[in-house]
N, CA, C and O atoms as a MOPAC input file, in Angstrom:
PM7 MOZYME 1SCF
protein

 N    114.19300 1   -28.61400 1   -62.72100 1
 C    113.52200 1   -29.79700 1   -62.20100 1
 C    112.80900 1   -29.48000 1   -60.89100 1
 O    111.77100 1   -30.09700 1   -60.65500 1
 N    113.29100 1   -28.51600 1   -59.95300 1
 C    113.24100 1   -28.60800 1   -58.77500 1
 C    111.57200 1   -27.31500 1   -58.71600 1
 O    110.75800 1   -27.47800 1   -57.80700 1
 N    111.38800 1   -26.37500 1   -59.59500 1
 C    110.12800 1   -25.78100 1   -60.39800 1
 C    109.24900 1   -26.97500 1   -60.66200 1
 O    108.46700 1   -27.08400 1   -59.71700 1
 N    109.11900 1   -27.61800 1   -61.28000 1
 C    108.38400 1   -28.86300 1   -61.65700 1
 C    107.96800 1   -29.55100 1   -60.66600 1
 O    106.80000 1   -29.87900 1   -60.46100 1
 N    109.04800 1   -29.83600 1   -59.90800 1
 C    108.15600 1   -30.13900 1   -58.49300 1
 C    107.49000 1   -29.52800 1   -57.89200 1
 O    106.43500 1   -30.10200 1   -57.62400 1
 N    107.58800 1   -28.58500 1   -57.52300 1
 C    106.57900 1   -27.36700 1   -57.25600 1
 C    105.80800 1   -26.90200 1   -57.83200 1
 O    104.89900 1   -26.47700 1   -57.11800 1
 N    105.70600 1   -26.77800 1   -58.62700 1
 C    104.17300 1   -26.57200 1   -59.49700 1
 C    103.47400 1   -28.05700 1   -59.37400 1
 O    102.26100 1   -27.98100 1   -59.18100 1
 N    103.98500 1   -29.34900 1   -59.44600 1
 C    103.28100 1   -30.42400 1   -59.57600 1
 C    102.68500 1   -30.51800 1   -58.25100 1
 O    101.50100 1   -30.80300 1   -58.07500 1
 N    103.61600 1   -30.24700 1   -57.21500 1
 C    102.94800 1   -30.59500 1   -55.71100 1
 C    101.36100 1   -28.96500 1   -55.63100 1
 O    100.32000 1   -29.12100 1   -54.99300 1
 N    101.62100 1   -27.94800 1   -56.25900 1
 C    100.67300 1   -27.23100 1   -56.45300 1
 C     99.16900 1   -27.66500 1   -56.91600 1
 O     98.05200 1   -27.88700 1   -56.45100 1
 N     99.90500 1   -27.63400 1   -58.16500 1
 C     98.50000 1   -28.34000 1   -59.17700 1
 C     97.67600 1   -29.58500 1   -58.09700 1
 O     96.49800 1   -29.82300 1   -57.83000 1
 N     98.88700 1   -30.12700 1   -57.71800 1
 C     98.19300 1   -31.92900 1   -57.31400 1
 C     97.55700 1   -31.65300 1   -55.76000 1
 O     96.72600 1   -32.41000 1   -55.25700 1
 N     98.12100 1   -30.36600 1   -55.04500 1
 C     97.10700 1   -30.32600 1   -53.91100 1
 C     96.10200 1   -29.25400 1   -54.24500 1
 O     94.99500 1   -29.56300 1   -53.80400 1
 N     96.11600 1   -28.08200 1   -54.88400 1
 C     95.43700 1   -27.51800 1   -54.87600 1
 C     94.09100 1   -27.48200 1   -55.77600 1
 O     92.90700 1   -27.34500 1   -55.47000 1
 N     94.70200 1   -27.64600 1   -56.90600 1
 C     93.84900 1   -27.83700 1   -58.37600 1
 C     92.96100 1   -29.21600 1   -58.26400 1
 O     91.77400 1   -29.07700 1   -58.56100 1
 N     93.27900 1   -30.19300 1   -57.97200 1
 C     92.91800 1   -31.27500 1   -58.36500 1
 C     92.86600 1   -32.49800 1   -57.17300 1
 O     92.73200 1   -33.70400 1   -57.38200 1
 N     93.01100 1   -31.82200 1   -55.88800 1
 C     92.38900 1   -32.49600 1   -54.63200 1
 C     91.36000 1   -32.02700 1   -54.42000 1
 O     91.17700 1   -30.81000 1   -54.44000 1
 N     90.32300 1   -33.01100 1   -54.13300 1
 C     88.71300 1   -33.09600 1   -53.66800 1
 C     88.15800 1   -33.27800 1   -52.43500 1
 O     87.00200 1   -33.24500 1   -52.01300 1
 N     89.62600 1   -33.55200 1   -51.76800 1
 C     89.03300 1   -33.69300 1   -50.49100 1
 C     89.64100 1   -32.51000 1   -49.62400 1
 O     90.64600 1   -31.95100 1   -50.06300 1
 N     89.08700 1   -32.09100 1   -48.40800 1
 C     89.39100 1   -31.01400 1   -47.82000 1
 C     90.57800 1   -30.60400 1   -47.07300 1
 O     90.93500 1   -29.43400 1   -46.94100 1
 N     91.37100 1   -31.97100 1   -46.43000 1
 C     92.36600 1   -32.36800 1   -46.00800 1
 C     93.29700 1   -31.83000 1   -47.04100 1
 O     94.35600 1   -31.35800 1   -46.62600 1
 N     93.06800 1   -31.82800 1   -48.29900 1
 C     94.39600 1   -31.82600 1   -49.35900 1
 C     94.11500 1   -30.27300 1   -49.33800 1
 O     95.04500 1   -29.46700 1   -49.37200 1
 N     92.98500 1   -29.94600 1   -49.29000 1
 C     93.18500 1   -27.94900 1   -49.58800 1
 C     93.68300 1   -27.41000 1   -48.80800 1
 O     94.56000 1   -26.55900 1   -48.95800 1
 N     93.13200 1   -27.87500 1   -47.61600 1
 C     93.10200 1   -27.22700 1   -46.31900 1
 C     94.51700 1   -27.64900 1   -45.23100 1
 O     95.01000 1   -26.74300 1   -44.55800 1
 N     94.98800 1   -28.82800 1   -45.16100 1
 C     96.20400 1   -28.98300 1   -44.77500 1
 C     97.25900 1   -29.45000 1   -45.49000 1
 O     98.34000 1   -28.97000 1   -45.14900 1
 N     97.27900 1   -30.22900 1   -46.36800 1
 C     98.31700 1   -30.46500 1   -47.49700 1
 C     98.74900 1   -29.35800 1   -47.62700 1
 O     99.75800 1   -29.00900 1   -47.01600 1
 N     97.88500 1   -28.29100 1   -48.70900 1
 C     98.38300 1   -27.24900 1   -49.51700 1
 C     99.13100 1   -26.40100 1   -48.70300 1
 O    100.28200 1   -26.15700 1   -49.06800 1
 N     98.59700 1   -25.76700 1   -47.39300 1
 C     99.36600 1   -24.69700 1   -47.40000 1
 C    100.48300 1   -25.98900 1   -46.28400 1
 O    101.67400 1   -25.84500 1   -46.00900 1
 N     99.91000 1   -26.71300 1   -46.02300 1
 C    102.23300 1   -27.35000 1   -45.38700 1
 C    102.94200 1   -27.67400 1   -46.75700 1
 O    104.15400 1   -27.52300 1   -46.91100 1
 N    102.36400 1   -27.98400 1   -47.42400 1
 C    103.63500 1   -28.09900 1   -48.65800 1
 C    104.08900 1   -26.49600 1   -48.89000 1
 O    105.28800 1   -26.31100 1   -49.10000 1
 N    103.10100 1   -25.20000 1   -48.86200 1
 C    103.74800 1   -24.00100 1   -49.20500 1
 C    104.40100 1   -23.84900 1   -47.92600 1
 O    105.56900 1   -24.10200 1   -48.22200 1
 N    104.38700 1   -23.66400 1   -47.02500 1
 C    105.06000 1   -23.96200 1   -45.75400 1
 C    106.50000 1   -24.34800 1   -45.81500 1
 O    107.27000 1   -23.46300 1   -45.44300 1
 N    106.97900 1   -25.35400 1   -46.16200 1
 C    107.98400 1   -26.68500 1   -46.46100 1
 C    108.55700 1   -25.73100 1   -47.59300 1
 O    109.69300 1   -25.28200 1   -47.43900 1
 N    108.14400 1   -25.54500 1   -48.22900 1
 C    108.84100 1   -24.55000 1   -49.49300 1
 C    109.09800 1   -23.27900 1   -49.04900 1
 O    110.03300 1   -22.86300 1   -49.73400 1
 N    108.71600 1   -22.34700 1   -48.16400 1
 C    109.02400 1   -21.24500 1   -47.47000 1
 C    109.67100 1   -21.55600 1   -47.37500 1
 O    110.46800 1   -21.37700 1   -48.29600 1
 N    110.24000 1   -22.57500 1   -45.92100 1
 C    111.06900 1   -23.27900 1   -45.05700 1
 C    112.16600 1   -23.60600 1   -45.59500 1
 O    113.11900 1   -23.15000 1   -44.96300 1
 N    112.51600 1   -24.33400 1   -46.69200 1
 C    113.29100 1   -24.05100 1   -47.69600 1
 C    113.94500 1   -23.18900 1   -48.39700 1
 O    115.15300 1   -23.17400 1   -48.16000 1
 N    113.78700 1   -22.88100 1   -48.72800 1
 C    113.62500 1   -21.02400 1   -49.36000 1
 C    114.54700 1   -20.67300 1   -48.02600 1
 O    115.77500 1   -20.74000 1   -47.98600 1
 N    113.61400 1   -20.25900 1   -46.88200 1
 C    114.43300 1   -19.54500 1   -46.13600 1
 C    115.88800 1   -20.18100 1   -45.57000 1
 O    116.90300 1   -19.49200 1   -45.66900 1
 N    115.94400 1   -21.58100 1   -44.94600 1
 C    117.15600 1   -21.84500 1   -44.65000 1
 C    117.96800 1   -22.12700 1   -46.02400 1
 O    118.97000 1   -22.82600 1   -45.87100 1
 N    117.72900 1   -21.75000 1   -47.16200 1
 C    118.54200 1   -21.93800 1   -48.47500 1
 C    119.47700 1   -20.56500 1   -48.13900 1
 O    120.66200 1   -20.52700 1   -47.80800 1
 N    118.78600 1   -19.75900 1   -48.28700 1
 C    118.88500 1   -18.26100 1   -47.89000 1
 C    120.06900 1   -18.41100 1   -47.11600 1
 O    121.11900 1   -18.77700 1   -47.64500 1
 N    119.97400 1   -18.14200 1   -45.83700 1
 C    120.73100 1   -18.06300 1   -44.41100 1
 C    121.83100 1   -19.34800 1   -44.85900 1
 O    122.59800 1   -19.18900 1   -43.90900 1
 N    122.25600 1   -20.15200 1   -45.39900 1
 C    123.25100 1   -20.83600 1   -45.68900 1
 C    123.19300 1   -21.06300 1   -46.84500 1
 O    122.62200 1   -22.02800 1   -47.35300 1
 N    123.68700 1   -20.33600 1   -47.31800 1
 C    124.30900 1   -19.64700 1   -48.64000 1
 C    125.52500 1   -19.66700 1   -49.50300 1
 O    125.76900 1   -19.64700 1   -50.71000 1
 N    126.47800 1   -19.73800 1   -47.88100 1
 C    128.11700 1   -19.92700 1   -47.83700 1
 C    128.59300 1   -21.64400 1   -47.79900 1
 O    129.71100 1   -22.14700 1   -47.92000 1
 N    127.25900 1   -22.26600 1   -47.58300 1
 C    127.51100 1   -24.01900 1   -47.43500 1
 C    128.43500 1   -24.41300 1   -48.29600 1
 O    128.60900 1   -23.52600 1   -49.13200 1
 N    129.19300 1   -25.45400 1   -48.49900 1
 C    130.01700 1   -25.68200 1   -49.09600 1
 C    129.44200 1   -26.99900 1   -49.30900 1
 O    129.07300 1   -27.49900 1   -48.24700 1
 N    129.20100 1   -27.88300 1   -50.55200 1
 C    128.69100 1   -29.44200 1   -50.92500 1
 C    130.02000 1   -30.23100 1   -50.54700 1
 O    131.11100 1   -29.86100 1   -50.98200 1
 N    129.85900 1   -31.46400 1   -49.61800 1
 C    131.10900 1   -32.31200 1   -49.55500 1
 C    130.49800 1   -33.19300 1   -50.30700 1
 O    129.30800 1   -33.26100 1   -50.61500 1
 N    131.48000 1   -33.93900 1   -50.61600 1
 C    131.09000 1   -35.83700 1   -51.23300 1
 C    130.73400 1   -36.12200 1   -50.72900 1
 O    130.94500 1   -35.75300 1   -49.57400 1
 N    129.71000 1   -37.18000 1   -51.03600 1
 C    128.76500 1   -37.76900 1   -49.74500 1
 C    129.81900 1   -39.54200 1   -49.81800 1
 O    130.51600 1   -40.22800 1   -50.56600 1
 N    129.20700 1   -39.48400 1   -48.38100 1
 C    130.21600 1   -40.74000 1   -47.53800 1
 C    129.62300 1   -42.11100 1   -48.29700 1
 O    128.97200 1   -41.94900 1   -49.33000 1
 N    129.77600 1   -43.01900 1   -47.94800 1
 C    129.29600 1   -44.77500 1   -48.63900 1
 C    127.57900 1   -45.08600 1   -48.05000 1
 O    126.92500 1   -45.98000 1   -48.58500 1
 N    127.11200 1   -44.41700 1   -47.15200 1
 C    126.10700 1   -44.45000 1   -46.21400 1
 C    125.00000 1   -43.50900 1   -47.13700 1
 O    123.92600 1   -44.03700 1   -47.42200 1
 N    125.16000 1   -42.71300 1   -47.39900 1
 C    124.64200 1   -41.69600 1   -48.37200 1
 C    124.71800 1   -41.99500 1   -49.83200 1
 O    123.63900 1   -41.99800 1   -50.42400 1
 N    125.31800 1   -42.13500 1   -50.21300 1
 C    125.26400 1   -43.39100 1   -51.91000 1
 C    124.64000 1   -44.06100 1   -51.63900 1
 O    123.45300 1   -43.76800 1   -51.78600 1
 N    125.01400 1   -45.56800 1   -50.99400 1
 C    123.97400 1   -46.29500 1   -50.46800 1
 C    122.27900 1   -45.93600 1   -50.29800 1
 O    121.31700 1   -46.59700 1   -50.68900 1
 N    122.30300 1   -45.13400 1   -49.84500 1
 C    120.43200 1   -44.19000 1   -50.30500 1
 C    120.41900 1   -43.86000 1   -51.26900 1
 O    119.64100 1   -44.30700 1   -52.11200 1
 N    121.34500 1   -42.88900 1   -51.50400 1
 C    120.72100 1   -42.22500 1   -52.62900 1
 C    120.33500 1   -43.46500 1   -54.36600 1
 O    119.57100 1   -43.40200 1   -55.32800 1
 N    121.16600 1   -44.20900 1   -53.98200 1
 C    120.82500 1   -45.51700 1   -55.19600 1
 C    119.16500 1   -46.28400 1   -54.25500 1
 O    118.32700 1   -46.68900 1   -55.06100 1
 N    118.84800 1   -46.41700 1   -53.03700 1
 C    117.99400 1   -46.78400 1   -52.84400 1
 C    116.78700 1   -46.09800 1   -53.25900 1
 O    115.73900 1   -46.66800 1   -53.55900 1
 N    117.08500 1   -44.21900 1   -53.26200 1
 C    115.98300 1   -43.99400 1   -53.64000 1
 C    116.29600 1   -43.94800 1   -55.43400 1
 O    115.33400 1   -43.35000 1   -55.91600 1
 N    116.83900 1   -44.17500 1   -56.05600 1
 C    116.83400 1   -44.53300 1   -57.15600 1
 C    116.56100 1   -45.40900 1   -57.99200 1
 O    116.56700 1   -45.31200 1   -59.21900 1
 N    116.26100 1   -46.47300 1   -57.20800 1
 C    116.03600 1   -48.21000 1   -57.46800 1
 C    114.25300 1   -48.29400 1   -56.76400 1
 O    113.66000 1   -49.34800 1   -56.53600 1
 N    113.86700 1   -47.32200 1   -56.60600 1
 C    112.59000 1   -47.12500 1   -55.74100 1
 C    111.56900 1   -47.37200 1   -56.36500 1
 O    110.56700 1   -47.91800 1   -55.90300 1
 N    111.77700 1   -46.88300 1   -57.79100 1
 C    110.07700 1   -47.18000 1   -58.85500 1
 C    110.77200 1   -48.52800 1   -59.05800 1
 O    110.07700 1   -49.44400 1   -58.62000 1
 N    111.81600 1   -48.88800 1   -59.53500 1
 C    112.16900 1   -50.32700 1   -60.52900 1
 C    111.87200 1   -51.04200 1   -59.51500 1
 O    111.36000 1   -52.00300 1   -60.09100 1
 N    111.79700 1   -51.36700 1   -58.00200 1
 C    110.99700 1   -52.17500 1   -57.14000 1
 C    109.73900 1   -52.83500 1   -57.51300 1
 O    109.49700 1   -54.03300 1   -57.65600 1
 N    108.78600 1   -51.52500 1   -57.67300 1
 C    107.55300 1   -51.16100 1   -58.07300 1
 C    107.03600 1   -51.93600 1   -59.15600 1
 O    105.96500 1   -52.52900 1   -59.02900 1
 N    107.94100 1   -52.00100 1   -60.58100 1
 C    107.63000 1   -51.97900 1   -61.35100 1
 C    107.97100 1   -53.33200 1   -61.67800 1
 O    107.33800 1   -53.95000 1   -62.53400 1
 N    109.43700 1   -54.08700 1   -60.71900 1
 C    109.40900 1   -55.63500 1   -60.63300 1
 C    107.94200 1   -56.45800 1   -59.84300 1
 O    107.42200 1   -57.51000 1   -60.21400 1
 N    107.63300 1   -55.80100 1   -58.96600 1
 C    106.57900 1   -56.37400 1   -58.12800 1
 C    105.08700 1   -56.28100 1   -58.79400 1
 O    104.01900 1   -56.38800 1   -58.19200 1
 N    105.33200 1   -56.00500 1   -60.48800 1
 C    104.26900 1   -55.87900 1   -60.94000 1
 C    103.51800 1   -54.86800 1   -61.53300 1
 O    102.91200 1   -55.08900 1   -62.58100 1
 N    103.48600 1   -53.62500 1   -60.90100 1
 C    102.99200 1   -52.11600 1   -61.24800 1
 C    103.30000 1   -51.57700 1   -62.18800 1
 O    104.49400 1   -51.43400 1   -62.45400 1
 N    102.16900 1   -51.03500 1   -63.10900 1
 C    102.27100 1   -50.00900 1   -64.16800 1
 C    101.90500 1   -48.93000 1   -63.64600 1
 O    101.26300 1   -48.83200 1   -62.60000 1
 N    102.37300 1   -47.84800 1   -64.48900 1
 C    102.48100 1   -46.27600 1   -63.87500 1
 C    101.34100 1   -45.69200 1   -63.32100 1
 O    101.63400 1   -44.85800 1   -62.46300 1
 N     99.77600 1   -45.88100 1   -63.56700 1
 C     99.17700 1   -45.46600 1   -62.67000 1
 C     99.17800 1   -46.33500 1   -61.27200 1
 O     98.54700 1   -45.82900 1   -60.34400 1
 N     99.69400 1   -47.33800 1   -61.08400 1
 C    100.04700 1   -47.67200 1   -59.33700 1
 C    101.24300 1   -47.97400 1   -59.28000 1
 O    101.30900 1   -49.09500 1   -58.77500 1
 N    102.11300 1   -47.63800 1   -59.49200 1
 C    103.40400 1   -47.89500 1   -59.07100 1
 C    103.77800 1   -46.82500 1   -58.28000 1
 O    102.95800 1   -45.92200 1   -58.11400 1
 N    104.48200 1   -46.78600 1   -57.94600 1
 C    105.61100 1   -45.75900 1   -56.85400 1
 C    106.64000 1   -45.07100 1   -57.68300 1
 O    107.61300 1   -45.58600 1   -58.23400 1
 N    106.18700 1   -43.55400 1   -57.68100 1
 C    106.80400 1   -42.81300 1   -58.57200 1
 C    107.83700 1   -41.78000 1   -57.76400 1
 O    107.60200 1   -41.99500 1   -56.57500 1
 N    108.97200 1   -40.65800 1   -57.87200 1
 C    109.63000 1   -39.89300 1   -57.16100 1
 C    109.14800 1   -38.63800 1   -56.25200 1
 O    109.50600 1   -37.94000 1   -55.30300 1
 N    107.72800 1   -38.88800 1   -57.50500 1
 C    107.11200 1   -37.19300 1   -56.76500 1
 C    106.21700 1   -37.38100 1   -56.01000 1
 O    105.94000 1   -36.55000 1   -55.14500 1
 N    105.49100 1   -38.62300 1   -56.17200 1
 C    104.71400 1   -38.28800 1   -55.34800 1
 C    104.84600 1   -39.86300 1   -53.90700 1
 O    105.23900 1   -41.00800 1   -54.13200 1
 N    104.34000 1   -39.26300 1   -52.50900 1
 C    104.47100 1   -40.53000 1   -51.44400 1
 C    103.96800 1   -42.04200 1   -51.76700 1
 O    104.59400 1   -43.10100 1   -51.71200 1
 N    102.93700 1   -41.83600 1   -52.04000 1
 C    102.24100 1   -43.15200 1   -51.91200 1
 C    100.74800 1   -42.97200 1   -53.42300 1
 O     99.85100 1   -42.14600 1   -53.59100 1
 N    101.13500 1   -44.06600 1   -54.10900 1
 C     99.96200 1   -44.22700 1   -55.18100 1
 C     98.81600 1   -45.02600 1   -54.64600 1
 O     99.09200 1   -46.01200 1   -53.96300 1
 N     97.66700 1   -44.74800 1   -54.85400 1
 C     96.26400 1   -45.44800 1   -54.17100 1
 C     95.77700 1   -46.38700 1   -55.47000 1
 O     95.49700 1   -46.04300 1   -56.61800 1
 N     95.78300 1   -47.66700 1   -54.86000 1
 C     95.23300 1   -48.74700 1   -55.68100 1
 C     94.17400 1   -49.02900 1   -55.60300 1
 O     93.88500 1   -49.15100 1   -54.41300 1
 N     93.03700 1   -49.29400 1   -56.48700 1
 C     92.05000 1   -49.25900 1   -56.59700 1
 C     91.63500 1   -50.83800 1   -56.76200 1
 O     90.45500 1   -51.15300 1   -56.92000 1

């Protein structure tokens, strides 16, 4: 899954942004952010996953309940609010 995102954030800044902002600073901070990743993945290695506390559920169902917002307030999939990407532009 976590490939898929990365190739999608690829394709979607590089391939198929028109404006210069998306080539020119999007693309390489998203490869950036994925270095960045990569590397502190690396260097903590030995991390150990705890359970997450009631504060952290609590999000993590918020960002889970995030499109069905979207999609109560009206929106079909080309404008709704999807996981991968920030913000959909309504026309």
């Amino acid at each position: 899954m976590d490939c898929y995102r990365k190739l999608l954030g690829i394709v979607f800044f590089a391939w198929y942004g028109t404006e210069p902002i998306q080539k020119y600073f999007a693309f390489p901070l998203y490869l950036l952010c994925g270095a960045l990743f990569l590397f502190e993945s690396w260097n903590n290695r030995n991390d150990v996953i705890k359970k997450p506390n009631m504060l952290q559920i609590l999000l993590l169902l918020f960002n889970l309940f995030y499109p069905f917002v979207s999609l109560f307030l009206g929106n079909s999939f080309p404008k709704m609010v999807t996981y991968i990407m920030p913000c959909p532009i309504c026309e």
